[in-house]
N, C-alpha and C positions, 0 to 999 in steps of 0.2 A: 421724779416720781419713781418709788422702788415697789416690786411686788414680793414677798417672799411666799413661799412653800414650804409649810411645815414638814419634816418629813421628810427623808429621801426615797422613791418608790422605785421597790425593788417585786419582780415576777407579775409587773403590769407596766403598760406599757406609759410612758412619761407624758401625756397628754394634755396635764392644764396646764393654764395659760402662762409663759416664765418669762415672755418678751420683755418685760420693764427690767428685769435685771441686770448691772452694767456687768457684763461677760469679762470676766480676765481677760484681759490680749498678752500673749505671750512671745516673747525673741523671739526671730527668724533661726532655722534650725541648726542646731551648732554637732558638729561632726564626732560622732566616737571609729574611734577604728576599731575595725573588729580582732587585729592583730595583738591592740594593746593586751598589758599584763595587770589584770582587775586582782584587785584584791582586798580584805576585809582585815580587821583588827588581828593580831594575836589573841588577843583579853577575850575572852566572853564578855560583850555588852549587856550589861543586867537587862532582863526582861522590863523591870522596873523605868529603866532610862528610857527605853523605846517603846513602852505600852503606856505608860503613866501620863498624868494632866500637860499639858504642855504650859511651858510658863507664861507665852503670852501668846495671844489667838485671836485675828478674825479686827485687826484694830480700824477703826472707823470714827471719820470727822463728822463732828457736827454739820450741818449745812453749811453756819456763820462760818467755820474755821476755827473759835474759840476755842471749843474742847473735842480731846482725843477718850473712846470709848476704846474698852477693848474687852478681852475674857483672862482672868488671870484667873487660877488656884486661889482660892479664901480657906484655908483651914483644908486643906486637900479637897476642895470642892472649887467646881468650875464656876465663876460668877462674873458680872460684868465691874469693871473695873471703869474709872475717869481719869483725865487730869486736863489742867491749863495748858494748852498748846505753847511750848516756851519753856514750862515749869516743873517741876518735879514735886507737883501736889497729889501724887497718888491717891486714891481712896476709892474702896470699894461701895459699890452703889447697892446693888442688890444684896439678898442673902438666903439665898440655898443652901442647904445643909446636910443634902443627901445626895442627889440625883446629877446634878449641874447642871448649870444652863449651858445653850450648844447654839442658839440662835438668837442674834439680839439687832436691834437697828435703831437709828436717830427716825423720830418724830420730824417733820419740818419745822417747829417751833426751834429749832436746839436746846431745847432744854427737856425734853420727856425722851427717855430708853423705853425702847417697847424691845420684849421677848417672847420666846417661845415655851410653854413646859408641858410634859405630858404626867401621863401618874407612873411611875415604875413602868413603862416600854410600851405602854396601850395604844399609844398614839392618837389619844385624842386632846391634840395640844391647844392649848388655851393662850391666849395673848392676854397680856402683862404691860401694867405702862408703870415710870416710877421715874420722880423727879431728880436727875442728875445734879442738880444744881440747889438741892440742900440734904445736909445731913442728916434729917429727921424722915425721910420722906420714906413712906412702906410701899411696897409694889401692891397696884390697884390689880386686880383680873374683869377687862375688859368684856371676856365673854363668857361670864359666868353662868353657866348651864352644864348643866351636869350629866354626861355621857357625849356629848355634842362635841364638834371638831371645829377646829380655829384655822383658815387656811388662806392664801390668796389675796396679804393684806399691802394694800396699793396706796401711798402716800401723794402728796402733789405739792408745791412749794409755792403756787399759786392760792393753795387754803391750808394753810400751816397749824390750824386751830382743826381739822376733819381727816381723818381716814376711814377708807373703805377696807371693809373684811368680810370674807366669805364666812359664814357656820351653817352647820348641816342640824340646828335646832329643832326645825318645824319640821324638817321627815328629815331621817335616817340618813336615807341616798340619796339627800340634793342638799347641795351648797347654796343659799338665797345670798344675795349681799345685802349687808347693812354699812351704813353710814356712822360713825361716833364720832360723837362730839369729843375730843380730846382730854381737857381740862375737865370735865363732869361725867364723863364716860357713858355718856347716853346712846343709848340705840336707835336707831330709826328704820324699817325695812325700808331699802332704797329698789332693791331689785329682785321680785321672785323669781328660784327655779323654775321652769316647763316640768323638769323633770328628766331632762337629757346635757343636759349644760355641765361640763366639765371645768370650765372656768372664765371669768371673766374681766374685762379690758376696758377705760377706759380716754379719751377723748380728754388732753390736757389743758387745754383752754377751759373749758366749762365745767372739766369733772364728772361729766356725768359717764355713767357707765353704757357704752355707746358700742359694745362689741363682747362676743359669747362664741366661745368652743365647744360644741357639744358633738356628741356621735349617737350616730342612727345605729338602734342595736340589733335592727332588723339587717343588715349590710357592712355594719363598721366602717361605714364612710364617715370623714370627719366634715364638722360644717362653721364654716367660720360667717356667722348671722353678725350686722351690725344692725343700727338703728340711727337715724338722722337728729334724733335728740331724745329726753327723757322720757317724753308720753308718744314719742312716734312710735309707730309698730316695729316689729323685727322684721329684716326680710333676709335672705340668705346670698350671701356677699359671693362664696367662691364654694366647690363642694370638693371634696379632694375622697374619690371613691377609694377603697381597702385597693391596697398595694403602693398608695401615692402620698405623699409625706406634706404637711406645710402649718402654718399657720401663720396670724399676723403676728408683725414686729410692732408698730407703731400707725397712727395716724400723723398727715403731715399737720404742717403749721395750720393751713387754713381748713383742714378737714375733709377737702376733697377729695385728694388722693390717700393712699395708704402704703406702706413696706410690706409684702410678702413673702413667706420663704415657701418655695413651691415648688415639687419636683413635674409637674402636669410637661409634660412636651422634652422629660428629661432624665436622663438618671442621678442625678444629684440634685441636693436643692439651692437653688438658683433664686438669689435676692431681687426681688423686682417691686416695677412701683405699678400700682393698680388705683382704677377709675373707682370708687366708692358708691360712684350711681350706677353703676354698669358692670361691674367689674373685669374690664378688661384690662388685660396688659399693656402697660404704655412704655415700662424700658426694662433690660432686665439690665441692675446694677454691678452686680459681683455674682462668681460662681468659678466650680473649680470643678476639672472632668474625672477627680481621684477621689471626693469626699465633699462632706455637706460642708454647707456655710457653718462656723461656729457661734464665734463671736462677734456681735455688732454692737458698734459705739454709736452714738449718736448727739448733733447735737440740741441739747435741752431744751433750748428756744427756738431753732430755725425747722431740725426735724430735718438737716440732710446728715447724711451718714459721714463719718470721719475715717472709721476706720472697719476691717471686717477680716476675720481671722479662720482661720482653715486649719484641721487635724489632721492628717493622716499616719502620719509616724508622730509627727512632731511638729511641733505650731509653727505656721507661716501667717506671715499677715497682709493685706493690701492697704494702701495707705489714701485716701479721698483729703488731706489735708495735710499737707506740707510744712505748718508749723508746730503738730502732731508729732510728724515723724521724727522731724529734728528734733524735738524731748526725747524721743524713745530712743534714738541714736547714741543719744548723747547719755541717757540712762545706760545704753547696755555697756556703751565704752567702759564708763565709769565701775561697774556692778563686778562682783567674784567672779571668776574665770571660769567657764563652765556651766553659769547661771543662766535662768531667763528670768525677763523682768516682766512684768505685768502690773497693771493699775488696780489697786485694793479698794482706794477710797478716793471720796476727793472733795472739794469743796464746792456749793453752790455756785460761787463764781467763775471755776475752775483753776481757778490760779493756786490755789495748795491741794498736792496729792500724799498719797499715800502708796508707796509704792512697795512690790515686792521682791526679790530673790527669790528664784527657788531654783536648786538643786538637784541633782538624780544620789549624792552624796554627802548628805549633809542636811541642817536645817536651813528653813527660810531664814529669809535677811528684809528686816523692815526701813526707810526711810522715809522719812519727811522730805518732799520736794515742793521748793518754792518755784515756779515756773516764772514768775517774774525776774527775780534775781538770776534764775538759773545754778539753783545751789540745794545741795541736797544733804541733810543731816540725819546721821547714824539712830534711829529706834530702840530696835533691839531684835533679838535674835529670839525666834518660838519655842527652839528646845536648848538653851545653851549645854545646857550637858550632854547634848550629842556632840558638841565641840572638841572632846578629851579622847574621840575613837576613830578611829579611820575605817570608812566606809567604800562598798564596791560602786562600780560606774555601771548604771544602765543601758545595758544597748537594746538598741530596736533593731527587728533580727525579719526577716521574709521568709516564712515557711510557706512549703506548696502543698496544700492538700490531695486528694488523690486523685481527685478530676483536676485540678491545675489550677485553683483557683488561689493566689497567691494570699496567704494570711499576716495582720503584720501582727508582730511579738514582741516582749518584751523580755530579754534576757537579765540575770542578778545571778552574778555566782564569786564565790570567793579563788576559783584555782581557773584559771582558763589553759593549763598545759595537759592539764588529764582528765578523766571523765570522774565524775564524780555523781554520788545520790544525788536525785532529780527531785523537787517539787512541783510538781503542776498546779499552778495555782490560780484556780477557776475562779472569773469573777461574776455575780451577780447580775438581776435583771431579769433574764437575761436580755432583755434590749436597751443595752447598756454598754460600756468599751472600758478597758485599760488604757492609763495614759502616761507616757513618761515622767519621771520625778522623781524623788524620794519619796521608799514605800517602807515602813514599818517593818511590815511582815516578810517583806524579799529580801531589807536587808536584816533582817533576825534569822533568817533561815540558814541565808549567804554564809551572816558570821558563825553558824554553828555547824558548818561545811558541806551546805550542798549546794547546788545550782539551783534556782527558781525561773520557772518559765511561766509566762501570763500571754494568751494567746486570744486576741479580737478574732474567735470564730465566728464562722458563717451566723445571720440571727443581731450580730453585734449592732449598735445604732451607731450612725455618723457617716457610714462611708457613701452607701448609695439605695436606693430601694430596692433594687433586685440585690445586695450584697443581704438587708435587713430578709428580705422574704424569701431568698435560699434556704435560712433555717426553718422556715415555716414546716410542720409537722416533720422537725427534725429530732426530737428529744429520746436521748434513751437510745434509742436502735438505729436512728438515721441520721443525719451529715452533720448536725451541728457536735455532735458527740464522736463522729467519726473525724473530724478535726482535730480534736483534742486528741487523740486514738494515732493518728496523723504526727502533731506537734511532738510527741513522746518518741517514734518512731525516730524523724526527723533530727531529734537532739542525740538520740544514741549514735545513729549514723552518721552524723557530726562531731563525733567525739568528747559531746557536752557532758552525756548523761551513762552512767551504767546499768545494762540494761534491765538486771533483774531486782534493781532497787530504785524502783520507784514510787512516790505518794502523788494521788489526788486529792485536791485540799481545796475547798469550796463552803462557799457562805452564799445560801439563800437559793438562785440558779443553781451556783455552784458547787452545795452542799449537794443537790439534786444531782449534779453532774454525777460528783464523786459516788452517791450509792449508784446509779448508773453504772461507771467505771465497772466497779467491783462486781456489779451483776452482770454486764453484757459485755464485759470483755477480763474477764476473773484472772486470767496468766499474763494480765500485763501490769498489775499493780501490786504493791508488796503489802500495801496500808491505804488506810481512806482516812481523811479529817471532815466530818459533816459537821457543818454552824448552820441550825435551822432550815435545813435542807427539806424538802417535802417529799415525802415515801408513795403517797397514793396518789396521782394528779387527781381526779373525780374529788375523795374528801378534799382536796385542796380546795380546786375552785366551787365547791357547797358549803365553803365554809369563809369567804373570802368576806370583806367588811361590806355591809351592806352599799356603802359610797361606789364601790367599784363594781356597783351593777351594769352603766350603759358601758362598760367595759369587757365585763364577760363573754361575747360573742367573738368580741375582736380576742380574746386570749384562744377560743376555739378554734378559731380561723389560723393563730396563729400555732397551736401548740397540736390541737385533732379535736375530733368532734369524741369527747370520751361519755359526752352525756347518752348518747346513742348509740357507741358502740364500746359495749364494756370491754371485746376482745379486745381493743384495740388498747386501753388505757390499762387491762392486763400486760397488753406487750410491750409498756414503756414504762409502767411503775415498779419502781425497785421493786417494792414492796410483794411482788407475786414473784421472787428469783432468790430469793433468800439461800434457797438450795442451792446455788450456783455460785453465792457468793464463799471464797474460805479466804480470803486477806483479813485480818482484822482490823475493825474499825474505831474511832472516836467521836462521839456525838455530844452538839454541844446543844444545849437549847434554853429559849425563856420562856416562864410560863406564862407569858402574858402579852407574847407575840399576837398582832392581830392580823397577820398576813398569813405564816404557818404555823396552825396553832401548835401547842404541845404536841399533838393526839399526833401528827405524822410522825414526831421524834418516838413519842410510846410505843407505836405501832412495829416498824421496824427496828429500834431497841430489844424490845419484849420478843419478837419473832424471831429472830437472831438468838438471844438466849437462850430459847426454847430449844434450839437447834442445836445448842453448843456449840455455836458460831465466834469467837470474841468478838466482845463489844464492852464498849466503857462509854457510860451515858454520865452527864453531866446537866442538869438542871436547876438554873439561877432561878429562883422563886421571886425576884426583881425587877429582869428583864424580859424586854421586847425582843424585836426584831435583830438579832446582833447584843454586842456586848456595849455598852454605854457606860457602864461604872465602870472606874480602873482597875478595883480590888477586882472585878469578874472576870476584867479582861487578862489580867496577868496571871488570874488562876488559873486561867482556861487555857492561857500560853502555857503557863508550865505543867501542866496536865499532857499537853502535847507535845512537847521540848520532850520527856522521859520517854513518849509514845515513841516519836520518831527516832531518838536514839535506841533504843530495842529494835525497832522494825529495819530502819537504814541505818544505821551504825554511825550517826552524827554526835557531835558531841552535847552536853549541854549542864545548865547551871545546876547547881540544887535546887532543888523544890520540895515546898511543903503547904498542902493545902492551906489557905487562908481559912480562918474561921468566920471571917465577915463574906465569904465567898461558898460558903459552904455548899455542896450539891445537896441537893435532897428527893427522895423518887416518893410520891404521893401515892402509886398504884400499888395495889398488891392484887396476885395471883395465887389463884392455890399450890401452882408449883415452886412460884419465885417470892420472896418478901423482902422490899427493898431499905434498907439503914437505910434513914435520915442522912448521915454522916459518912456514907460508903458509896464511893462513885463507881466501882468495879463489879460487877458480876459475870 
């Protein structure tokens, strides 16, 4: 059974239902020295080779094993790709022609690709089915309604002809589930929202949807409600009050018990199995006293756990199966020196996987693993053109914040003998984390000579619940920003970073961060890079998607109460400091973000100008939340490649705005009037 999530949700906090999804488990942690001599290409690595489609992406077996799906480039468009498991009968299945597809999954039948697509960055994505297994076949739209959101869609291998999917059709801000018939794409409501349900779970023997996450938006306590079968009532399984983390994994074989991850009696969350009539605790499974549970395997038919994975720098895993390990063993023996491996796909029977490589220097590495034979054949590689450049090594680095609160990081620099311009490079969420691997943007930075630093501040999710509600009403002026304030300090006095050439460089939180940076602490930055950052938190959250209503209390609790007290969301939004900011900045935005709209890019844009502040505003009339097309994204790279070479003194490629990339500013003022075709003023 697989659930997917349309979407990645960033500046709310990650609440519906993800347990059916099988977790990468990644190597046990393999050692950088912090002595070593990191270093990056000579060459400038084209923006192009590290921004652009990747050649193969995201590959996935049918149930049977027969056929291998995956996401290739069709005409420089991302689309789902097939072939004979054995064979070299490529062909592409779908046909996108502008946007790309980004998320696709096997049906249990093996023969129907279902996907995800939204319109130009809206996010209100619609699911897609379309027969892999003939040439003529056109992608059906499943949930054809028009403004309505497609999320939460949970397959079973038990009814290979039925899946379930959430739409927010009949109101706005509730997800109902329906049932579709596959082959005829009929709907059926299977399960109404209450109107507080965030996402829903069900019961693999019978299918029916037997389990619901919702939050009380009087309290932001989360509630994990089950129900004894389809017409039985709900009743409320476990209640995990605001400060306390959990939700289900699974129901067991027989339905009695169930897997919960649950921090109640703990500061981490701590795998345990629970009474379904009772809800009491009967063991607790796995748990780690440095960070939450990650990843859990499980097996498909019996419902005991296999295996269960832990983050904190760097993936560790516990082992519940023995013959398990011994693959993974034997996988990492075999794998690129430096790699961790993890399970991509796999087959209904489990006997053929799909396995991965991944790197902190380099691309992923795909194989076909037969676990019977015990033999594993080469795929293919996701970006081979990163092949032709040498890349820096990732180190995970322990900064201390000012109270002592140890943070972990993530270091990418091209010179490790001298200090050189620093990137700070905030990420998203914010209750959300950085993780070790090969990263695009640290190493594009790297090779164009500065250091990159990504820091799991205080607020970050995964470590513990008092680590996530440290940054609670820390934005702007308080700790979770005085971390980052912290980490910059940190790296100069380490001989990482020089001091008075620094950027913060942020997308979404992090965009937030960055006009933050430049407002509330202005002599420590040299330059800002904002991607859809939010300037006024109030417009933010009165403008959020109507869906993430029983969530708005919980972002109060988490962020201040700005609806009641305007002083206060004065004293944390950029947008009232404008005066205080003089570093100049780069803004990047979509007009058709549904999470920050335009209007917080306009706002401090336009207010800035007004000031004769620099600022250089960039908006894709295309996109959403983030950059999604390639042409935007390497516009918007090379936009900031020239920024950062004026501001810190790095070096960088030519650039020449793309004409499919074009910015264009919609508003005009009586003082200012913005060219279509002019990103600077």
């Amino acid at each position: 059974m697989l659930t997917i999530l349309a979407g990645s949700l960033s500046l709310v906090p990650q609440l519906a239902l993800q347990q059916r999804v099988a977790v990468p488990l990644a190597a046990r942690r393999l050692a950088v020295s912090p002595q070593a001599a990191l270093t990056t290409d000579e060459k400038i690595v084209p923006r192009d080779v590290l921004f652009g489609n990747p050649e193969y992406a995201s590959p996935m077996l049918s149930p049977d094993g027969k056929l291998l799906a995956y996401l290739r480039p069709d005409d420089g468009v991302m689309n789902v790709w097939c072939r004979t498991v054995g064979k070299t009968d490529d062909r592409v299945v779908t046909a996108d022609k502008y946007r790309g597809i980004r998320q696709a999954f096997w049906a249990e039948d093996s023969k129907t690709l279902l996907f995800m697509q939204d319109d130009a960055g809206d996010e209100n994505f619609h699911l897609f089915a379309i027969d892999a297994t003939s040439a003529s076949s056109a992608a059906r739209d499943l949930t054809p309604y028009k403004g309505a959101k497609a999320q939460n869609v949970i397959t079973n291998k038990r009814f290979p002809d039925q899946l379930l999917v959430a739409i927010n059709n009949r109101d706005p801000a509730s997800f109902d589930m329906y049932r579709c018939d596959v082959a005829s794409g009929a709907l059926t409501l299977d399960t109404e929202n209450p109107g507080d349900v965030l996402g829903w779970g069900t019961e693999d023997e019978s299918f029916e949807v037997r389990e619901a996450v919702s939050m009380n938006p009087a309290d932001s306590s989360t509630i994990v409600r089950v129900r004894d079968g389809q017409d039985a009532a709900w009743r409320d399984l476990v209640v995990f009050p605001y400060g306390e983390e959990g939700n289900m994994v699974d129901f067991a074989k027989d339905g009695k018990t169930c897997l919960v991850l649950s921090t109640l009696g703990r500061e981490t969350t701590g795998l345990v199995r629970m009474d379904v009539a009772t809800g009491k605790v009967l063991e607790e499974i796995a748990s780690s006293d440095k960070c939450n549970v990650g990843g859990i395997l499980l097996d498909d038919d019996t419902k005991e756990v296999r295996v269960v994975s832990y983050n904190y720098a760097r993936t560790e895993r516990t082992f519940f199966d023995d013959v398990l390990e011994a693959d993974f063993n034997k996988l990492e023996a075999a794998g690129p020196p430096g790699s961790e491996v993890s399970l991509a796909s796999r087959t209904r029977d489990d006997q053929t996987w799909v396995v991965s490589y991944r790197r902190d220097d380099g691309p992923a590495e795909y194989v076909l693993h037969d676990r019977t034979k015990g033999e594993s054949t080469p795929l293919f590689v996701s970006q081979p053109s990163l092949l032709g450049f040498k890349f820096a090594h990732m180190e995970d680095v322990r900064i201390p914040a000012r109270d002592g609160l140890e943070l972990v990081g993530y270091l990418t620099r091209a010179d490790s003998d001298k200090p050189t311009p620093l990137v700070l490079l905030v990420h998203g969420g914010p209750w959300a984390r950085d993780f070790w691997g090969f990263n695009s943007a640290a190493q594009w930075l790297a090779n164009r000579g500065y250091a990159v630093l990504q820091v799991n501040y205080r607020g970050s999710s995964g470590y513990s619940k008092s680590f996530l509600h440290k940054g609670d009403k820390g934005w702007g002026i308080g700790d979770m920003q005085h971390d980052l304030t912290d980490a910059v300090a940190w790296a100069v006095d380490q001989g990482i970073a020089v001091k008075d050439k620094v950027c913060i460089y942020g997308g979404s939180y992090g965009g937030y961060a960055c006009l933050a940076g430049l407002a509330f602490t202005p002599s420590l930055y040299a330059c800002g890079v904002d991607i859809v950052g939010p300037s006024n938190i109030k417009t933010l959250l009165d403008s959020i998607p109507a869906y993430w209503g029983p969530l708005r209390n919980d972002m109060l609790l988490k962020i201040g109460d700005v609806d009641n007290h305007p002083e206060f969301n004065r004293a944390i939004s950029p947008l009232f400091h404008i005066d205080a900011i003089t570093a100049p900045l780069l803004i990047g935005q979509g007009a058709n973000d549904p999470r920050v709209k335009q209007a917080e890019a306009d706002q401090i844009a336009f207010g800035m100008a007004a000031k004769n502040v620099p600022v250089e505003y960039v908006l894709y009339p295309d996109e959403g939340h983030g950059f999604a097309r390639p042409a935007n994204r390497i516009d918007f790279n090379g936009r900031t490649e020239v920024f950062l070479a004026e501001h810190l003194g790095g070096r960088a490629e030519a650039f020449e705005a793309s004409d499919e990339a074009t910015a264009t500013f919609p508003l005009k003022t009586k003082a200012y009037e913005y060219p279509a075709a002019k990103a600077m003023y």
